[in-house]
BAFI-164790 format. One record per residue: residue in three letters; x, y, z of N, C-alpha, C, CB in turn. Coordinates in Angstrom, 2 decimals, decimal comma, padded with zeros to 5 digits. Each point is the difference from the previous one (the first is absolute). Glycine has a CB too. Example, Ala and Ser with C-alpha at 12.3 -4.5 7.8 and 13.67 -1.06 7.14 Angstrom:
BEGIN
r / n_u / n_v / n_w / ca_u / ca_v / ca_w / c_u / c_v / c_w / cb_u / cb_v / cb_w
Ala / 013,19 / -005,69 / 007,80 / -000,89 / 001,19 / 000,00 / 000,90 / 001,20 / 000,00 / -001,89 / -001,17 / 001,25
Ser / 001,54 / 002,22 / -001,97 / 000,82 / 001,19 / 000,06 / -000,77 / 001,09 / 000,73 / 001,18 / -000,63 / -002,15
***
This chain:
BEGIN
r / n_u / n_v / n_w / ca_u / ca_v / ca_w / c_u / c_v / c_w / cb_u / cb_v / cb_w
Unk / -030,63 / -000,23 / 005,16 / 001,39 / 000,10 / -000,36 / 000,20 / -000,74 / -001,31 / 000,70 / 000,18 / 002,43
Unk / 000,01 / 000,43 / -003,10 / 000,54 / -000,29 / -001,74 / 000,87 / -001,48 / 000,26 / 000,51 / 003,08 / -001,07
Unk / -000,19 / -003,30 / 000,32 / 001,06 / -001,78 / -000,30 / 001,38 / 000,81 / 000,01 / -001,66 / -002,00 / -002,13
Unk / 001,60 / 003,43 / 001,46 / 001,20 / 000,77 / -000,24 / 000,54 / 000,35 / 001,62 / -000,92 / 001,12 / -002,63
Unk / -000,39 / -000,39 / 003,71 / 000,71 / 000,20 / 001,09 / 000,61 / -000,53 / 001,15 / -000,99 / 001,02 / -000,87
Unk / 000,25 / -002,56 / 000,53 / -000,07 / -001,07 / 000,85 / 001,65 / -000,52 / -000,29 / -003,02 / -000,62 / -000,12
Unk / 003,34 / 000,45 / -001,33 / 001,35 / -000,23 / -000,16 / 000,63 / 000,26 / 000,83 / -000,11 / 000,19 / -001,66
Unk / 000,41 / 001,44 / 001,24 / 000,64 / 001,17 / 000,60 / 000,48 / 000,26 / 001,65 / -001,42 / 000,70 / -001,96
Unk / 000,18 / -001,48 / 002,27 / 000,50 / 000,24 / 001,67 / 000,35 / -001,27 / 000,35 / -001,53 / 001,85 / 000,82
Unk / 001,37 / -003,14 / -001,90 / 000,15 / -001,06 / 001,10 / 001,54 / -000,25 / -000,55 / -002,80 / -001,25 / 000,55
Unk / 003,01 / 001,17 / -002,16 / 001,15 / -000,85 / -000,69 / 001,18 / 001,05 / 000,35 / -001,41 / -001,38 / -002,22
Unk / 002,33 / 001,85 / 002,91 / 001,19 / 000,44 / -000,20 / 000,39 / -000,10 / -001,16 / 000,39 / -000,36 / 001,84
Unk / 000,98 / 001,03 / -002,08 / 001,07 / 000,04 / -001,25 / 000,91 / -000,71 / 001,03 / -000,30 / 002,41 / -001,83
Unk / 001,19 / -003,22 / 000,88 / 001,21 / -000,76 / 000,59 / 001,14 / 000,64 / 000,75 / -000,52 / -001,29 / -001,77
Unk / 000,61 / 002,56 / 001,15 / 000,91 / 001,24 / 000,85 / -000,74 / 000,11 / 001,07 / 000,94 / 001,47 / -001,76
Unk / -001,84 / -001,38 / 002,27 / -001,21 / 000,08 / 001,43 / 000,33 / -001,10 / 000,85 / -002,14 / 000,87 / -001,26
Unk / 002,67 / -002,08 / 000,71 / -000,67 / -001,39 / 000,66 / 001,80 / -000,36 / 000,56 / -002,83 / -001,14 / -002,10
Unk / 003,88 / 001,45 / 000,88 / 001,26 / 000,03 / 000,49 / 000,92 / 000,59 / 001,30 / -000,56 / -000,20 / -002,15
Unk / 001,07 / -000,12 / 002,70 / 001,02 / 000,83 / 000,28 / 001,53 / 000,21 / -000,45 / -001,52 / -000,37 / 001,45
Unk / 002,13 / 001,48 / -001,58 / 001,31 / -000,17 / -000,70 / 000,73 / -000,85 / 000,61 / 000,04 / 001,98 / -000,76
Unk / 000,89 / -003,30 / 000,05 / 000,51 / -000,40 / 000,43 / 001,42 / 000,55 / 000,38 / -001,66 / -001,32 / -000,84
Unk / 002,43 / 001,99 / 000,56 / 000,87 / 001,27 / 000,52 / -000,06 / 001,58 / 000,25 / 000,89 / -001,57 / -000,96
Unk / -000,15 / 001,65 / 001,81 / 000,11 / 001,53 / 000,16 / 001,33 / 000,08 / -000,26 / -001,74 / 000,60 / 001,67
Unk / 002,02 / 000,88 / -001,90 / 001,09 / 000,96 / -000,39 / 001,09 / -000,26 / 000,71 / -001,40 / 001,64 / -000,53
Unk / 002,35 / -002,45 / 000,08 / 001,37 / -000,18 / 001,06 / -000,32 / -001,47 / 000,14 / 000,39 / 002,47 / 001,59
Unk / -001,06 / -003,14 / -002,06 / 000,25 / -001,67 / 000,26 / 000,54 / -000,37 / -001,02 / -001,74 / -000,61 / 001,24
Unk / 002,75 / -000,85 / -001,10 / 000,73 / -000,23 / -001,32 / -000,62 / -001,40 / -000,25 / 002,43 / 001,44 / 000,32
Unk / -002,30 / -001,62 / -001,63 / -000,38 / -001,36 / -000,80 / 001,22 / -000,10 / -000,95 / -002,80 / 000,18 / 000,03
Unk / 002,79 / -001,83 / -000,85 / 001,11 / -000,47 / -000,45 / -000,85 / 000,04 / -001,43 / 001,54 / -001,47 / 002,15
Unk / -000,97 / 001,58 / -003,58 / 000,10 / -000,07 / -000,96 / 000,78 / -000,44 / -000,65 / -000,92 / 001,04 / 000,45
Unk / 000,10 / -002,24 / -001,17 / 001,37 / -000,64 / -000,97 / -000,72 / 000,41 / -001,80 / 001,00 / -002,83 / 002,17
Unk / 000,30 / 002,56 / -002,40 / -000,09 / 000,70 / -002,17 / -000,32 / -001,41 / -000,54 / 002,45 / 002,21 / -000,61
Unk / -002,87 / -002,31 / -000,19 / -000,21 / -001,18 / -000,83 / 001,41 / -000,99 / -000,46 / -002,14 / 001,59 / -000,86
Unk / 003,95 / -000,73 / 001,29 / 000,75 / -000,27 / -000,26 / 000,19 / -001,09 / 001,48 / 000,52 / 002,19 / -001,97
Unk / -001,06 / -001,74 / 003,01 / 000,33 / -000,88 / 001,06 / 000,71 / 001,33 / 001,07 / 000,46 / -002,80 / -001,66
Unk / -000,29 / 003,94 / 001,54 / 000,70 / 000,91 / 000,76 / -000,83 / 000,61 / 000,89 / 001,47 / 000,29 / -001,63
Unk / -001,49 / -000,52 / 003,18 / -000,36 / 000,47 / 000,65 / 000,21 / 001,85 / 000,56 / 000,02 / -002,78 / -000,04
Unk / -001,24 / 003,36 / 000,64 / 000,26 / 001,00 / -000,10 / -000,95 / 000,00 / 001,12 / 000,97 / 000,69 / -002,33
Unk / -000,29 / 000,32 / 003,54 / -001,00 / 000,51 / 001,37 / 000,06 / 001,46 / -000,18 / 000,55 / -001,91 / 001,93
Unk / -002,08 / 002,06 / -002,14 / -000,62 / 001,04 / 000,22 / -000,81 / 000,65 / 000,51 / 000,68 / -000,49 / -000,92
Unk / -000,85 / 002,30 / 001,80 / 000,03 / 000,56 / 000,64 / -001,82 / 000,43 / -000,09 / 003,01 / 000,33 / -000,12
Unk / -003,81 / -000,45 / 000,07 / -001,24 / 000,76 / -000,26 / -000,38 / 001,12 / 000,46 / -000,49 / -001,67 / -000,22
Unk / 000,77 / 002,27 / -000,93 / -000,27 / 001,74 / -000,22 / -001,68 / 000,23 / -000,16 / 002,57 / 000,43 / -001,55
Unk / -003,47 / -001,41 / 000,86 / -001,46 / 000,94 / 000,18 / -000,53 / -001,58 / -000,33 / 000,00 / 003,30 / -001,04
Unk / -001,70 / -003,39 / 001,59 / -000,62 / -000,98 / -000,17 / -001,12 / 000,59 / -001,07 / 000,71 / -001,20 / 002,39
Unk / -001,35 / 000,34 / -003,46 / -001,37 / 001,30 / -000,42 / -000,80 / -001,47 / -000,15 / 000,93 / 002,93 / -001,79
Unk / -002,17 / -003,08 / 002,12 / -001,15 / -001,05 / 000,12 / -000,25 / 000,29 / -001,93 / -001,43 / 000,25 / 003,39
Unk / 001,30 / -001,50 / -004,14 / -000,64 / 000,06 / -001,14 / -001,43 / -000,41 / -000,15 / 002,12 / -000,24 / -000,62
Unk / -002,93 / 000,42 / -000,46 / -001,30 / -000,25 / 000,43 / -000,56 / -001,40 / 000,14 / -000,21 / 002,04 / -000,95
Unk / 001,26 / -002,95 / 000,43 / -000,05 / -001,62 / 000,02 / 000,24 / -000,36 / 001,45 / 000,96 / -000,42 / -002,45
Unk / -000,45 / 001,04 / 003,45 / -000,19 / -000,75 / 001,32 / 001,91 / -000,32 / 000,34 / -003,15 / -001,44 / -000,63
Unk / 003,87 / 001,63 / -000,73 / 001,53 / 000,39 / 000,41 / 000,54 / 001,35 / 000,32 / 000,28 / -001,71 / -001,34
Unk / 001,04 / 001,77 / 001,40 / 000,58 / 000,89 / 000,44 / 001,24 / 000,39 / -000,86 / -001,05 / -000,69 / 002,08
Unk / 001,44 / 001,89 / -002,29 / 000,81 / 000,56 / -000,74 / 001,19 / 000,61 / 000,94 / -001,94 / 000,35 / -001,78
Unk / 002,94 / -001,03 / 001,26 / 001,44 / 000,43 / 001,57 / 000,93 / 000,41 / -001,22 / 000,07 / -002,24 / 002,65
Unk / 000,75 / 003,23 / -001,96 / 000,47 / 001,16 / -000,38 / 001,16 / -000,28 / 000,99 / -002,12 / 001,62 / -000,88
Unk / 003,23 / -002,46 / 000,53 / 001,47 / 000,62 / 000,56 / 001,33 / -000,07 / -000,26 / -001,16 / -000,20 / 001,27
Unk / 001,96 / 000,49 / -000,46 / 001,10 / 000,62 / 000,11 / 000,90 / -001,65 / -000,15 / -000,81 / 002,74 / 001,68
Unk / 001,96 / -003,09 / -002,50 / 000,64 / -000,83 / -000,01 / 001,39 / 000,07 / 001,52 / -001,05 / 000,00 / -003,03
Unk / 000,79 / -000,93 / 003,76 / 001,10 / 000,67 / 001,22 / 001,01 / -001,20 / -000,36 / -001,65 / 001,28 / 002,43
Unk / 002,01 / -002,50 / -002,95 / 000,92 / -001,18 / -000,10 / -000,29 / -000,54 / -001,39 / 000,04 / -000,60 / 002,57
Unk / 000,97 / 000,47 / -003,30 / 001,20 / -000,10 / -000,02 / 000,36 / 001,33 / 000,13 / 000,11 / -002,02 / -001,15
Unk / 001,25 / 002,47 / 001,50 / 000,22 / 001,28 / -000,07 / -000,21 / 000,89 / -001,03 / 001,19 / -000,79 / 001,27
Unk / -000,65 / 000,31 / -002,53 / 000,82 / 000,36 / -000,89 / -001,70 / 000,52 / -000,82 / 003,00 / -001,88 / 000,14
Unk / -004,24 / 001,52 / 000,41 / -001,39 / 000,69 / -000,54 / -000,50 / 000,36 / 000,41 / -000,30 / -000,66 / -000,83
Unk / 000,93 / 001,62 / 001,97 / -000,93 / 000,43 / 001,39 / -000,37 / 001,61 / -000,67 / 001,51 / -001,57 / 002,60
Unk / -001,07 / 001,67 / -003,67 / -000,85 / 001,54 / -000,58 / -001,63 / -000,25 / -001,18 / 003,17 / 001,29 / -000,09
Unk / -003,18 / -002,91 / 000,14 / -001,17 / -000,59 / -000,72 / -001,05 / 000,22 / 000,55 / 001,05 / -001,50 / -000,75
Unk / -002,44 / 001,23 / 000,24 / -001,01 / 000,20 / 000,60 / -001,01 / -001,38 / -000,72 / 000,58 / 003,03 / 000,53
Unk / -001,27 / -003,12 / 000,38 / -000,97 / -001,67 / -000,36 / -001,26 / 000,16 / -000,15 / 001,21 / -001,38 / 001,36
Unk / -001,92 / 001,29 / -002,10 / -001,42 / 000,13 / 000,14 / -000,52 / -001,38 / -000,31 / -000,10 / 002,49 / -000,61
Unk / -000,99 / -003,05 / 001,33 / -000,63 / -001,52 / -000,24 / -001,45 / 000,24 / 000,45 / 002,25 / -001,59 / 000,53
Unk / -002,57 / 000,36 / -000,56 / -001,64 / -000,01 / 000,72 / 000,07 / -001,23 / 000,51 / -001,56 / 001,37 / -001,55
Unk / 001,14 / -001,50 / 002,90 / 000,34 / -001,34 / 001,01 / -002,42 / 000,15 / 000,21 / 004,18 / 000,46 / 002,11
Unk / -003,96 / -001,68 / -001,60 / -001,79 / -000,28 / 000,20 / -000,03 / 000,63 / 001,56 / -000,64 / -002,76 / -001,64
Unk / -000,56 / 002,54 / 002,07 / 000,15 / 000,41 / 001,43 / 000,33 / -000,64 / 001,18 / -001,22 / 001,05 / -000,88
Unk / 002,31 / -002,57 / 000,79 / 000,38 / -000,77 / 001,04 / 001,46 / 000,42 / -000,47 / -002,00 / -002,08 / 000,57
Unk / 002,54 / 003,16 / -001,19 / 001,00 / 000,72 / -000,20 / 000,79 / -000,80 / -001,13 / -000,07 / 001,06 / 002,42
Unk / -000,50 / -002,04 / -003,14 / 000,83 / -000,62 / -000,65 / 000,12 / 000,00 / -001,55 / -000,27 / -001,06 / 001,98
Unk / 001,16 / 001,00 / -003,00 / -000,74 / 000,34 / -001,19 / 001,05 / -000,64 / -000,82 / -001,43 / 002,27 / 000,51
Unk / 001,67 / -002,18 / -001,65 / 000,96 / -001,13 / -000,94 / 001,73 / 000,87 / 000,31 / -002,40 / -000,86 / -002,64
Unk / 002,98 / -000,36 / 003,57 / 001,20 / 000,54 / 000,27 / 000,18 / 000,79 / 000,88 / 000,25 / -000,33 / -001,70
Unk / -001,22 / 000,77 / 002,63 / 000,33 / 000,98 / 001,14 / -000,79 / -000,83 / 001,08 / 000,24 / 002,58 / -001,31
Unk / 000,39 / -002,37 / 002,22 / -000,21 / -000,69 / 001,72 / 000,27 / 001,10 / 000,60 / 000,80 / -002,42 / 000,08
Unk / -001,51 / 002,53 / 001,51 / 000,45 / 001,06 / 000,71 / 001,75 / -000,63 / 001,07 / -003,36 / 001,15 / 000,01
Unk / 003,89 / -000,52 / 000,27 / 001,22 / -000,18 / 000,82 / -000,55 / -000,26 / 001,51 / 001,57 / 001,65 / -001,61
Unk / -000,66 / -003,18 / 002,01 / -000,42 / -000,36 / 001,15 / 000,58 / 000,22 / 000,94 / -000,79 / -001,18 / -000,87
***
């Protein structure tokens, strides 16, 4: 066996080793660099090849931005600059 195949079967990719820390319909809190909080709805999770995650959602609070949409990247204990999941 090669050094190449030995890799291959032993080292995973970080998307392999993760699990998403949300699914579709869980909410997390987002704040703006202004200090304005914002709870939002998660519309799609996508694994990046660094071992984070790419979240995709729906603004549901404050009202008045509930036609906004959020995109961030949280690590895989769901957490990432300014976003926490909702407890």
């Amino acid at each position: 066996m090669s050094i190449l195949e030995a890799t291959e079967t032993i080292v995973p990719t970080h998307a392999e080793r993760a699990r998403a820390p949300y699914r579709r319909g869980d909410r997390i809190l987002a704040t703006s660099p202004e200090g304005t909080r914002y709870q939002v709805r998660v519309e799609a999770v996508t694994p990046t090849g660094t071992g984070e995650f790419s979240i995709l959602g729906a603004v549901v609070a404050p009202r008045r931005f509930r036609s906004h949409v959020l995109s961030t990247v949280v690590g895989a204990d769901g957490f990432g600059p300014a976003v926490q999941p909702v407890l």
